[in-house]
Structures are given as structure tokens and as C-alpha cells.
C-alpha positions as CSV (number, residue, x, y, z in Angstrom):
1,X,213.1,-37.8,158.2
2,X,211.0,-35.9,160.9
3,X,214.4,-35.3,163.2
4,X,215.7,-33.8,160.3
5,X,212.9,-31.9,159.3
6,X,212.8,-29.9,162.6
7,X,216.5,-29.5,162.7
8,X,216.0,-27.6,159.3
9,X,213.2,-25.7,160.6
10,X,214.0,-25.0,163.6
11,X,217.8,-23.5,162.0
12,X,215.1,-21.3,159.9
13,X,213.1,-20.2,163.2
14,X,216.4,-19.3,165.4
15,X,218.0,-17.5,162.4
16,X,215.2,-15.1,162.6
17,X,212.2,-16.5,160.6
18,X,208.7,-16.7,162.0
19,X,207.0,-19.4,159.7
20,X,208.4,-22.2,157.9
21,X,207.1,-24.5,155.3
22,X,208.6,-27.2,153.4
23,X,207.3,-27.9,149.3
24,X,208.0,-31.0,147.8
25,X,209.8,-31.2,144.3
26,X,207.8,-33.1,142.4
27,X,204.7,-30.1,143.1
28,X,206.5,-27.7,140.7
29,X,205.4,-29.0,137.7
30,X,203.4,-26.1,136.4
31,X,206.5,-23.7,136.8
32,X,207.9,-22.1,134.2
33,X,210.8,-24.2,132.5
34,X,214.1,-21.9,133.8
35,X,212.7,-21.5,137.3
36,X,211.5,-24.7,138.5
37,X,213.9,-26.1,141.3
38,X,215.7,-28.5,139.3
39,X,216.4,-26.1,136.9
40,X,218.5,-24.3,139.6
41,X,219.6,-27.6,141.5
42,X,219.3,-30.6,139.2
43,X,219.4,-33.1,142.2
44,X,216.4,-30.8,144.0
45,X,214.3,-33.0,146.2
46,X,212.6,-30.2,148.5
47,X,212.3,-26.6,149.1
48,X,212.6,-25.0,152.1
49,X,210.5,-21.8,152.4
50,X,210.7,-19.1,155.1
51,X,208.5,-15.7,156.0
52,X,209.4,-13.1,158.3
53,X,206.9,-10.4,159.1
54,X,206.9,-7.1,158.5
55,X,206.2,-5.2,161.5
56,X,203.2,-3.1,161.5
57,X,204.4,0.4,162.4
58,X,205.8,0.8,159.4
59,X,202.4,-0.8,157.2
60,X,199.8,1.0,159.2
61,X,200.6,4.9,157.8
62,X,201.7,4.4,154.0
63,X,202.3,6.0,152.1
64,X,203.0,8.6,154.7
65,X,205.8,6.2,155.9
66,X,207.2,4.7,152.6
67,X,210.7,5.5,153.6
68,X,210.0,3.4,156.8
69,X,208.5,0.6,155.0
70,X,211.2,0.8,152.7
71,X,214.1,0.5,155.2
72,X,211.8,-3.0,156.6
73,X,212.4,-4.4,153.3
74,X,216.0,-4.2,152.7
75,X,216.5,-5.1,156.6
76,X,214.2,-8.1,156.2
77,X,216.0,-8.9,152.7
78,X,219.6,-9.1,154.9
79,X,217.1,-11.3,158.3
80,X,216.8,-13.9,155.1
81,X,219.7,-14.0,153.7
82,X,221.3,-15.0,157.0
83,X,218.6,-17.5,157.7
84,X,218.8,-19.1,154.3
85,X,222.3,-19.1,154.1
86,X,222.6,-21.1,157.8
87,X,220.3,-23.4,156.9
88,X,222.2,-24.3,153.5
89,X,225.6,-24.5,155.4
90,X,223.8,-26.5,157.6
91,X,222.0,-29.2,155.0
92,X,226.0,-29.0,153.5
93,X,227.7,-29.9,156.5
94,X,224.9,-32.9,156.7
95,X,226.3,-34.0,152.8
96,X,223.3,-32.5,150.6
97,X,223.9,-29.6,148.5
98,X,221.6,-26.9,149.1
99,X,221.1,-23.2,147.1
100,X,219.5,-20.5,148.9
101,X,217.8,-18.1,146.3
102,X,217.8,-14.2,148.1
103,X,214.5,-12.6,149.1
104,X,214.9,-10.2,146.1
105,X,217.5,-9.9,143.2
106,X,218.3,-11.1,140.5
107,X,215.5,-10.7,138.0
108,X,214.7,-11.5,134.7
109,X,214.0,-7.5,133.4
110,X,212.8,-8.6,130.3
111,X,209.8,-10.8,131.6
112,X,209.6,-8.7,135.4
113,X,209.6,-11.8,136.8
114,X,212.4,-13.2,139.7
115,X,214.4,-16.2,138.6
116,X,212.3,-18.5,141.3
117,X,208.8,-17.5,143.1
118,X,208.7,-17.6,146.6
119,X,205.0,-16.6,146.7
120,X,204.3,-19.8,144.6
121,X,206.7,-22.1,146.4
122,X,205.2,-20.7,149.8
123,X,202.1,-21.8,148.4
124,X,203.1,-25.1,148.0
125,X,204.8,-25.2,151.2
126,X,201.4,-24.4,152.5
127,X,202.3,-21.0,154.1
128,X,199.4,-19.2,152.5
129,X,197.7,-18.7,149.7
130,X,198.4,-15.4,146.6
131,X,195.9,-12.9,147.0
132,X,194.4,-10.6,144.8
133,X,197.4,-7.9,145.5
134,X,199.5,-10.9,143.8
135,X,201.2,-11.2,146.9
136,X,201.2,-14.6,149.7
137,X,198.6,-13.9,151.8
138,X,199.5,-15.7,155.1
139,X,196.7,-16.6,157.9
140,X,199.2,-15.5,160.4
141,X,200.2,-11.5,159.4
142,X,198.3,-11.2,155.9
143,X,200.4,-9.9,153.1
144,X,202.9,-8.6,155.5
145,X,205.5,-10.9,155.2
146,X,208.8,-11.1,153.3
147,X,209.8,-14.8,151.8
148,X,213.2,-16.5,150.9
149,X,213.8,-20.1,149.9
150,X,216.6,-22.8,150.2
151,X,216.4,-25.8,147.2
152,X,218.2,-28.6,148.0
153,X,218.6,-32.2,147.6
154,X,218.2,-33.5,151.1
155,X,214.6,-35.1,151.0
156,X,212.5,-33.6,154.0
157,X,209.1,-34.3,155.0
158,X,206.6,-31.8,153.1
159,X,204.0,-29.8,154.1
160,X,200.3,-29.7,151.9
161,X,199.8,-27.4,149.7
162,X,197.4,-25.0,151.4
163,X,194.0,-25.1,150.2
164,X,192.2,-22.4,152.1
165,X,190.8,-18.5,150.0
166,X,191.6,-15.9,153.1
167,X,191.3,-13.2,150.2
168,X,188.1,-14.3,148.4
169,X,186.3,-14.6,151.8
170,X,187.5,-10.7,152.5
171,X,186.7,-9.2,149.3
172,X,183.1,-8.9,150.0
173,X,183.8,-6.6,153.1
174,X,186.9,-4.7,152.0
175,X,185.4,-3.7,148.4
176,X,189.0,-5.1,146.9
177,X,190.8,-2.7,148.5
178,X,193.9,-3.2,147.3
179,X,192.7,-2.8,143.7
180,X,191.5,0.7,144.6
181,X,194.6,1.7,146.3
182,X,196.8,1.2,143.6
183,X,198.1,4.7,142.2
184,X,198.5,4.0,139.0
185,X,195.9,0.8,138.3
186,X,197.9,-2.4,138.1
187,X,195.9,-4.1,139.6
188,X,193.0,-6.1,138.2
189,X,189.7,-6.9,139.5
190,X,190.5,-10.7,138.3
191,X,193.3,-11.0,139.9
192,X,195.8,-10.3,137.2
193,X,198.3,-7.7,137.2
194,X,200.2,-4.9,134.7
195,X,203.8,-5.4,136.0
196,X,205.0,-2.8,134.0
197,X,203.1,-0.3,135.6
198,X,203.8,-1.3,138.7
199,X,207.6,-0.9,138.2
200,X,207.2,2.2,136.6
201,X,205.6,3.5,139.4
202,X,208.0,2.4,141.6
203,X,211.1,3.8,139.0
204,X,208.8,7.4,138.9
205,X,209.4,7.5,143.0
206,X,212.9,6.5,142.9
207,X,214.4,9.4,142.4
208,X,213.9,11.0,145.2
209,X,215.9,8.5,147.3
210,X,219.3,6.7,146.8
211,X,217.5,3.4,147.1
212,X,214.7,2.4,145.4
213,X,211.5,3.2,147.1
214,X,209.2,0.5,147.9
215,X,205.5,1.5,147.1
216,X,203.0,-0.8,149.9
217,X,199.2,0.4,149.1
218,X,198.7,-2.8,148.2
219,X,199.8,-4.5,151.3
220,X,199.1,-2.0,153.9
221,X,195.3,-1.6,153.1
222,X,194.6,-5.4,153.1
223,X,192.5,-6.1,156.2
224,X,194.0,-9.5,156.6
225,X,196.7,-7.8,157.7
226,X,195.1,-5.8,160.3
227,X,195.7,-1.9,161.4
228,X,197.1,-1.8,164.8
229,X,199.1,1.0,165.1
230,X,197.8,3.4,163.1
231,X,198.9,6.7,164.3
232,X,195.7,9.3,164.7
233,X,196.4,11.9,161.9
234,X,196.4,15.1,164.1
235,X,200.1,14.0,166.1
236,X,201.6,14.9,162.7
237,X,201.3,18.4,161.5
238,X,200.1,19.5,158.3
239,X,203.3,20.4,156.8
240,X,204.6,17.4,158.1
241,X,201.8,15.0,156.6
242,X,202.1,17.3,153.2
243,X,206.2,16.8,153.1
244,X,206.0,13.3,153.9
245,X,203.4,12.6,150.8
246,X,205.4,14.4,148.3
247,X,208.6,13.1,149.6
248,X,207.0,9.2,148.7
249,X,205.5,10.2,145.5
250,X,202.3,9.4,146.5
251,X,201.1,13.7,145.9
252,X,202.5,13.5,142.4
């Protein structure tokens, strides 16, 4: 089981991922009925759960650079696709079924919720923990990470479900920054979150793009994901830093 275990995680490393966990089936219990992993594969023994980063340049300036960070996240969606959809030719070829379920899309509109969570299956996997953003929250790059999963049927050797509060320990020094970041207050100071408002936001800044811009405050003021290339305010002009707000939304 351990061979096959770093075949599978290594497939997930070389594809482009940067950490890898593995969530036993019978840990899902609590999930919602629809979107636990036998509801998707009935013969689901494991889940297979990969992060890639987002890189920092992009994080470090929102939302000056919400166009940037929004070009990381579909580029990262496609990184995961390809990884996840190795990996499940690859536990195929081996005689186990395997689904991959996409970083993002489809979702269930009426409920805002994705038809599988990778936050809580990373969670499980022992990747990190779910912060008070209501995103994973990894030791390695904080929030700043994009997740996919593979379920399938081949039984692999599973991680622990990680145990550690990176954001709780934080919140003291960083006066829940994320809370106060958010423009339009979906996020709560227990941890709970207005979804709709959230999307609305996001719908409100859409229309200036042809793809649907990606917010970040949330993620880019979290200090577990630390600053490190945050560019010094005066190498961008005025007008530049002015345009580059209202272009984002984030002036309206």
C-alpha cells in the first residue's frame, strides 16, 4: 500500500502540485448527503487531495492587482486539472476507477455551495486546517493555495486529519484581518460567512471584465501567508494606482 501510495503522490507532485494529502472514506461522515465521496463514486475508498500555490506577486498588491490574481486562478484551475486527470488515468490503468472533481465548477447555485469540498477534504487529508476567511489555511503558503481532488476506489494509505489552529493562534496579532478587509462584510467574526454577499460582490465587479473577477482581500491580507513582494507604492503613479482600483471594483 505504501509503494502505491507514493506512486499516486508522486504522479500528483510531477504533474505540477506542491502538497499532497490523502483522506480516508470512512472520515466523511459529517458531509452533506449529495456530496460525500460515495455519493459521487459508490465504490470510494480514498481521496486524493492536491494544493498548488498561488504565487505571491500576484497576492501581495490586491486589489491593485485583481486582474493578476485573477489570471493565477484560472491558470492554477487548468495546473489541476492536468494533475488530477493523470493521476486518475493512472489509478485506471492500475484497475480502480477513479473521478477527479475540477478545482472550481460545477456548483450547486441554489445553496452556493460546490458539488464536493476540497477545503474540507484537505482537512481531512491533513493539508491544513479552514480559517476564519473560510478558506484552507495550509502551514506551508497560508490561504494561498488552490485545491482539486481525485475519489476513487483504490484503497491508499491515509494521512491524519490535521489537528493544529494556525488561524486562532494569529488572530490575536492580525486583529482578524481578513474580517476587516472584506468590502462588503461577509465575513463574520465567528467564523461564519454570508455567501450571498460574497458572490454578489464578485457578480458587482464582473462586469468590467469578460471573465469573472476574482476578489482576494481575504486571502492576501492573511499574515500566514506572508508579504514578500510587496511592491513600494511610489513605482506606480497616481493615475495608475487610481485606474487600477476602479478597474477591480475595489473604488466603487
Amino acid at each position: 500500500m505504501e509503494k502505491l501510495r507514493n506512486q499516486i503522490e508522486n504522479a500528483m507532485l510531477n504533474a505540477g502540485c506542491d502538497i499532497v494529502g490523502i483522506a480516508d472514506v470512512g472520515k466523511f461522515t459529517k458531509a452533506p448527503e449529495g456530496q460525500r465521496p460515495t455519493d459521487i463514486l459508490p465504490t470510494a475508498r480514498s481521496v486524493i487531495v492536491g494544493a498548488v500555490r498561488i504565487l505571491d506577486s500576484v497576492c501581495d498588491d490586491l486589489p491593485e492587482t485583481r486582474y493578476e490574481y485573477t489570471n493565477q486562478f484560472y491558470i492554477l484551475n487548468g495546473v489541476l486539472g492536468v494533475a488530477s486527470t493523470k493521476v486518475a488515468r493512472l489509478l485506471e490503468d492500475l484497475g480502480y476507477r477513479a473521478i477527479p472533481i475540477p478545482a472550481a465548477y460545477p456548483r450547486i447555485n441554489k445553496e452556493l455551495m460546490g458539488v464536493f469540498s476540497h477545503r474540507h477534504a484537505a482537512v481531512l487529508a491533513g493539508l491544513g486546517e479552514i480559517g476564519l476567511n473560510n478558506l484552507l489555511i495550509t502551514p506551508q503558503f497560508g490561504p494561498r493555495v488552490r485545491l482539486v481532488s481525485v475519489v476513487t476506489e483504490m484503497l491508499l494509505e491515509s494521512d491524519k486529519p490535521y489537528q493544529k489552529s494556525l488561524c486562532r493562534r494569529q488572530q490575536h496579532k492580525c486583529g482578524k484581518a481578513c474580517v476587516a478587509s472584506c468590502p462588503v462584510g461577509a465575513l463574520l467574526h465567528d467564523g461564519g460567512i454570508k455567501k450571498d454577499l460574497c458572490l454578489r460582490y464578485q457578480e458587482q465587479i464582473m462586469p468590467w471584465s469578460a471573465v469573472e473577477l476574482r476578489c482576494g482581500m481575504c486571502l492576501g491580507v492573511c499574515p500566514i501567508g506572508k508579504r514578500k513582494f510587496k511592491i513600494p507604492s511610489k513605482l506606480r503613479t497616481k493615475r495608475v494606482r487610481e485606474m487600477k482600483l476602479r478597474w477591480t471594483g475595489a473604488k466603487w
